[in-house]
C-alpha positions as CSV (number, residue, x, y, z in Angstrom):
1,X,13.2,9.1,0.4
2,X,9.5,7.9,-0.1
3,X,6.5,8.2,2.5
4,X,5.4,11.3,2.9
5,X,1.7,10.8,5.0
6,X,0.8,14.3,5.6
7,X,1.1,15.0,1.5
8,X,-1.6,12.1,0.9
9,X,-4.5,14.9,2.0
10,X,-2.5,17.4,-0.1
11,X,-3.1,15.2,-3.8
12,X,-6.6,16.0,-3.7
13,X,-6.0,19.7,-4.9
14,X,-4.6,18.2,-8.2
15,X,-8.4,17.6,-8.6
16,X,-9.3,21.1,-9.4
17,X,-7.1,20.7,-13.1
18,X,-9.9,19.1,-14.4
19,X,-13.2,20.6,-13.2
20,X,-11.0,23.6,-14.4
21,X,-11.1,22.0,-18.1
22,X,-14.5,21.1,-17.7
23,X,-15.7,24.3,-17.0
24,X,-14.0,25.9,-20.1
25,X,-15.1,23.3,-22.2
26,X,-19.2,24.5,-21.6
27,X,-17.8,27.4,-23.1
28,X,-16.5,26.4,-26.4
29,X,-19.4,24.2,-26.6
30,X,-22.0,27.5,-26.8
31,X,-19.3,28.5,-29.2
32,X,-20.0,25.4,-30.9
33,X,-23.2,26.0,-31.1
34,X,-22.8,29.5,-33.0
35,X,-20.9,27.5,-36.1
36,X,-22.8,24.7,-36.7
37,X,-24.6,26.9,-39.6
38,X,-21.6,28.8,-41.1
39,X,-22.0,31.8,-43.6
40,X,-18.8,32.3,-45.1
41,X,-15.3,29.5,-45.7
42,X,-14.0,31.2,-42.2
43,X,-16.2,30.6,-39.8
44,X,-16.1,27.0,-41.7
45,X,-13.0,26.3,-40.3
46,X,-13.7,28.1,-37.3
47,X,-15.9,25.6,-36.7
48,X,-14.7,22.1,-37.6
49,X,-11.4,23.3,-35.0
50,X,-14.2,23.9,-32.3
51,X,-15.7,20.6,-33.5
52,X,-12.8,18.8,-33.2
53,X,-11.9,20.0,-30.1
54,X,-15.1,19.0,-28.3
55,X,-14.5,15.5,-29.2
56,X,-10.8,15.3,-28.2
57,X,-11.7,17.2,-24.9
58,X,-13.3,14.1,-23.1
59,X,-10.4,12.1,-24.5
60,X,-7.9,14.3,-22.8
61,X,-9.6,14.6,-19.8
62,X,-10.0,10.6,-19.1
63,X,-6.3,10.2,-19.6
64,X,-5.3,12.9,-17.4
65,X,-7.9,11.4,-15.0
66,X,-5.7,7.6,-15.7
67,X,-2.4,9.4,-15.5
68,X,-3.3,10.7,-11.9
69,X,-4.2,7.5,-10.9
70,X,-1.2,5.9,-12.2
71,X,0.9,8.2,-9.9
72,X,-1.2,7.9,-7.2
73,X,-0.7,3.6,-7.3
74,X,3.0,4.3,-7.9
75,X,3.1,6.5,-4.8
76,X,1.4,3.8,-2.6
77,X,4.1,0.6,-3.7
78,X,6.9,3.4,-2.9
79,X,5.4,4.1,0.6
80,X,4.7,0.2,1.3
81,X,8.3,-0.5,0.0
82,X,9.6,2.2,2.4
83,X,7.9,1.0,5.4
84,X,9.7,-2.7,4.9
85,X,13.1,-1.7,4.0
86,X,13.1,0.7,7.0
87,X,11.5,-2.3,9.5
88,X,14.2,-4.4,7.7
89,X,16.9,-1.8,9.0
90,X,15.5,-1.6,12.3
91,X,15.6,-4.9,13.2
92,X,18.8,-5.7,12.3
93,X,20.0,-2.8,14.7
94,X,17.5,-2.4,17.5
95,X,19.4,-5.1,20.1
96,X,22.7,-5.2,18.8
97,X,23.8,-2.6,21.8
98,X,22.0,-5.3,23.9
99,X,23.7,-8.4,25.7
100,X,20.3,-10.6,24.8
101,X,20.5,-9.8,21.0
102,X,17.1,-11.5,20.5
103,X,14.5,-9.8,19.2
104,X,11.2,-9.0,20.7
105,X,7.9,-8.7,20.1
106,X,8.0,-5.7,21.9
107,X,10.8,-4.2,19.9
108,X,8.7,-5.7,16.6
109,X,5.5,-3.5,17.8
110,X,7.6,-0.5,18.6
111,X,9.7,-0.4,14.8
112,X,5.9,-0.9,13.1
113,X,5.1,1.5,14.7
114,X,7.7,3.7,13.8
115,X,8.0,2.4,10.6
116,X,4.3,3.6,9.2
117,X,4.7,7.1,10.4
118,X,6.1,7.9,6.9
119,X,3.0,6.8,5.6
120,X,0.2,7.4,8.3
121,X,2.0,10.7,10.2
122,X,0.6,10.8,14.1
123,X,-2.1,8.4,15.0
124,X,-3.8,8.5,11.6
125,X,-3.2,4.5,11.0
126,X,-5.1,3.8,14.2
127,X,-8.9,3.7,14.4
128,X,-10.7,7.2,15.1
129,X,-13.2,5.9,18.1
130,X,-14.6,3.4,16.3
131,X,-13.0,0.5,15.0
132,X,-14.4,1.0,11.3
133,X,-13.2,4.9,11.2
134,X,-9.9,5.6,9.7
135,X,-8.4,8.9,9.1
136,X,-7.7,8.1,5.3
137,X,-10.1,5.0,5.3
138,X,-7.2,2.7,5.0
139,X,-4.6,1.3,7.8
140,X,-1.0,-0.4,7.1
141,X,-0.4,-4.3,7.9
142,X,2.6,-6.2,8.3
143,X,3.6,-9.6,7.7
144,X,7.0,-11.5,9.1
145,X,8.2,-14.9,8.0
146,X,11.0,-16.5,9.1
147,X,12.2,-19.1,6.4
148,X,14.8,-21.5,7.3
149,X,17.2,-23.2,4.9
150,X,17.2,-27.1,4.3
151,X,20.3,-29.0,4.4
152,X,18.8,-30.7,0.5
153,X,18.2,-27.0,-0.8
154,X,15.0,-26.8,0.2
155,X,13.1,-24.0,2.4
156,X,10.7,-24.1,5.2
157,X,8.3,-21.2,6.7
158,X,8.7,-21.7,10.5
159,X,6.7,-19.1,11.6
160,X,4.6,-16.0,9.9
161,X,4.4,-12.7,12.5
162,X,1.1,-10.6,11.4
163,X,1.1,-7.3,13.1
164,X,-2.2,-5.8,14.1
165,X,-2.9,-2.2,14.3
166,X,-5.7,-1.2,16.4
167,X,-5.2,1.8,18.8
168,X,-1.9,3.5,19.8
169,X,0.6,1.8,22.6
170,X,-1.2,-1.7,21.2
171,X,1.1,-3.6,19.5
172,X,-0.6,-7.0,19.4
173,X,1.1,-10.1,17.2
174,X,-0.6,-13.1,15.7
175,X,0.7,-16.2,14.8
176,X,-0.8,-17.8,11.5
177,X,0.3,-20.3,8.7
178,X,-2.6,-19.7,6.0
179,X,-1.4,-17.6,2.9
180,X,-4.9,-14.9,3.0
181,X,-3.7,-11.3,2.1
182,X,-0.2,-12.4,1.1
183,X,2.3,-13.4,-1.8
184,X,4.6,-15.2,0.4
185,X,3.2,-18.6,0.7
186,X,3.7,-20.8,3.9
187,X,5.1,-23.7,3.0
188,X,7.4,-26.3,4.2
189,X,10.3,-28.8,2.5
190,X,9.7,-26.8,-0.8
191,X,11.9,-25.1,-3.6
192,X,12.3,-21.1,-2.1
193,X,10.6,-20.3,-5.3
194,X,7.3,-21.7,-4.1
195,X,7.2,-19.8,-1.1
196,X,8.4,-16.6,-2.8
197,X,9.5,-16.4,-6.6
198,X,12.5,-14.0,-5.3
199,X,13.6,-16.3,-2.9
200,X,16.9,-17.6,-3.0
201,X,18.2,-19.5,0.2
202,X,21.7,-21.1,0.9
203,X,22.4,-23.5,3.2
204,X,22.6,-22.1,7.0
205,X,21.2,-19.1,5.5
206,X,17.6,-18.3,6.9
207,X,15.9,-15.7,5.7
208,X,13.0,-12.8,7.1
209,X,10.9,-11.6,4.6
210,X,8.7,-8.3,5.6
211,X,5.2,-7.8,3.6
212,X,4.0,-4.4,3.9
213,X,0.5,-3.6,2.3
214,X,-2.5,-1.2,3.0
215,X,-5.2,-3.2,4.3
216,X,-9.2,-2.0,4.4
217,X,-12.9,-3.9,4.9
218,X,-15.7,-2.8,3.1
219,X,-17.3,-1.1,6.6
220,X,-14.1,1.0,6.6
221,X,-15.2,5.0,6.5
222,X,-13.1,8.4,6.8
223,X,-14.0,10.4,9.6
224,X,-17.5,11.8,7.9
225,X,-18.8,8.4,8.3
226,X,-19.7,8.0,4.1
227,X,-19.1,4.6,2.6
228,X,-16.1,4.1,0.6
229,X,-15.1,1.9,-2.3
230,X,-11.7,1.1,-2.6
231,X,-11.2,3.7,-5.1
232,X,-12.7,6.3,-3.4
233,X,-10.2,4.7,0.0
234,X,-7.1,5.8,-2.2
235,X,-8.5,8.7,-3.8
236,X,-8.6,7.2,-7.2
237,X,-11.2,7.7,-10.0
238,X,-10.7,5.1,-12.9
239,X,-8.8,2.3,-11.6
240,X,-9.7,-0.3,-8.8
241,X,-6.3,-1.0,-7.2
242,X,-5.5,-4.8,-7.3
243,X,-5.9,-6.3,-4.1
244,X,-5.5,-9.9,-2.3
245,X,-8.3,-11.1,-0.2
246,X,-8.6,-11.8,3.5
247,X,-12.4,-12.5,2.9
248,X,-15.1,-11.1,0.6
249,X,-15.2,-8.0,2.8
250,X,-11.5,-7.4,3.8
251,X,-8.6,-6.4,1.1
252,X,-4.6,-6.2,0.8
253,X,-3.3,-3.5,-1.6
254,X,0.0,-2.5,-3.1
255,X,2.0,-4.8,-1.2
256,X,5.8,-4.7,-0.9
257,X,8.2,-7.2,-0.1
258,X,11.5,-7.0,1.0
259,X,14.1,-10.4,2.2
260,X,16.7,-10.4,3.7
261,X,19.3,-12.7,6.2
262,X,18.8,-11.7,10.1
263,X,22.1,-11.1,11.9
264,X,22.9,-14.0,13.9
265,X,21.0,-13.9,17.5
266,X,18.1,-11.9,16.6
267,X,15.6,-14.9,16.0
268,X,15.2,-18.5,17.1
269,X,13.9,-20.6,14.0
270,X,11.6,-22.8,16.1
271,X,9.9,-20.1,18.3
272,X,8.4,-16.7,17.5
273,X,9.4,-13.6,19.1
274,X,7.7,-13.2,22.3
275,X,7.2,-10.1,24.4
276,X,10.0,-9.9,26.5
277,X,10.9,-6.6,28.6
């Protein structure tokens, strides 16, 4: 199982490793120092090692700092992937004890909800009093598409769900048919590859396809109220996560994106889910 929120805080300790290297290296450098005129063949060779550990030191210590990253991206596209196979499971279940088996946008709010707290534990996805403070200056977003099947093979998006998350019990749903912060195009009367390159859709076969991703503006700050670039954001040090753009300002990262074919019942192709009761 991926996710894991509460352990996010916890990676910073891997930090201390290299100030821990860093420190020991000042040391063999005064060492250094002592060699640099040797008296006799020993302290020669004592030197060149110290000499050539000096220069391999910085090597070592940028790709431990690039190995941590790595794991740290890795980490985020297993949490994103977590959160949308779990919303995928979830809806396919929540109304089937129901007599109405359509889905809601009620019951859509209340599995995101759920569905994040593997990532963001408690209210930490929602904004901290103001709507630019974040517990881990990062929220999650999610993206629904419904994509019906053409009876000449090809696909059409009829509608594109984008889940908001501002304060907890809100679960407010928008309605949009641009492509910003996504890799799901909308499109219409189109090969399934050009909506999704994944995508493969059969006759009377619709399809939902989820989009989870971590989503941040530029005026997004941790509880101390410091700016934050996007690598400071996921607590990285050499690499700048990829990201799609909602503006110059506003950024999806490690997005995940799972497809699959809604029971029958749960959605009607020509109408978004709406509230309900």
């Amino acid at each position: 199982m991926t996710g894991g929120g509460k352990h996010l805080k916890n990676q910073t300790e891997l930090i201390c490793y290299p100030f821990n290297i860093f420190q020991k290296l000042k040391y063999f450098i005064k060492k250094l120092a002592q060699f640099l005129n040797p008296r006799d063949e020993e302290e020669l060779s004592r030197g060149a090692i110290l000499i050539e550990f000096a220069i391999c030191m910085p090597v070592m210590i940028i790709l431990l700092f690039y190995i941590h990253d790595l794991i740290k991206i890795k980490r985020y596209y297993s949490q994103t992937e977590f959160v949308a196979q779990q919303m995928a499971n979830m809806i396919q279940n929540i109304s089937q004890k129901r007599k109405d088996k359509m889905v809601t946008l009620r019951d859509i709010g209340r599995i995101n909800f759920l569905a994040w707290l593997s990532v963001y534990p408690e209210d930490t996805r929602f904004y901290q009093g103001s709507s630019n403070i974040y517990h881990f200056g990062h929220t999650g977003q999610i993206m629904i598409y419904y994509v019906q099947a053409n009876d000449d093979g090809t696909a059409s998006c009829r509608w594109r769900l984008y889940m908001r998350n501002d304060t907890v019990g809100m679960f407010p749903g928008l309605y949009y048919t641009d492509n910003k912060g996504s890799p799901v195009r909308y499109k219409t009367n189109v090969a399934p590859s050009e909506i999704y390159p994944s995508l493969k859709i059969e006759q009377r076969h619709d399809k939902i396809i989820i989009v989870a991703s971590l989503y941040r503006k530029s005026s997004y700050t941790k509880p101390d109220g410091k700016p934050l670039s996007n690598k400071q954001a996921f607590d990285l040090y050499l690499l700048d996560p990829k990201h799609l753009d909602e503006s110059s300002t506003a950024w999806y990262f490690f997005h995940s994106v799972v497809i699959f074919s809604p029971k029958p019942g749960l959605f009607d192709p020509n109408n978004p889910p709406v509230y309900g009761t």
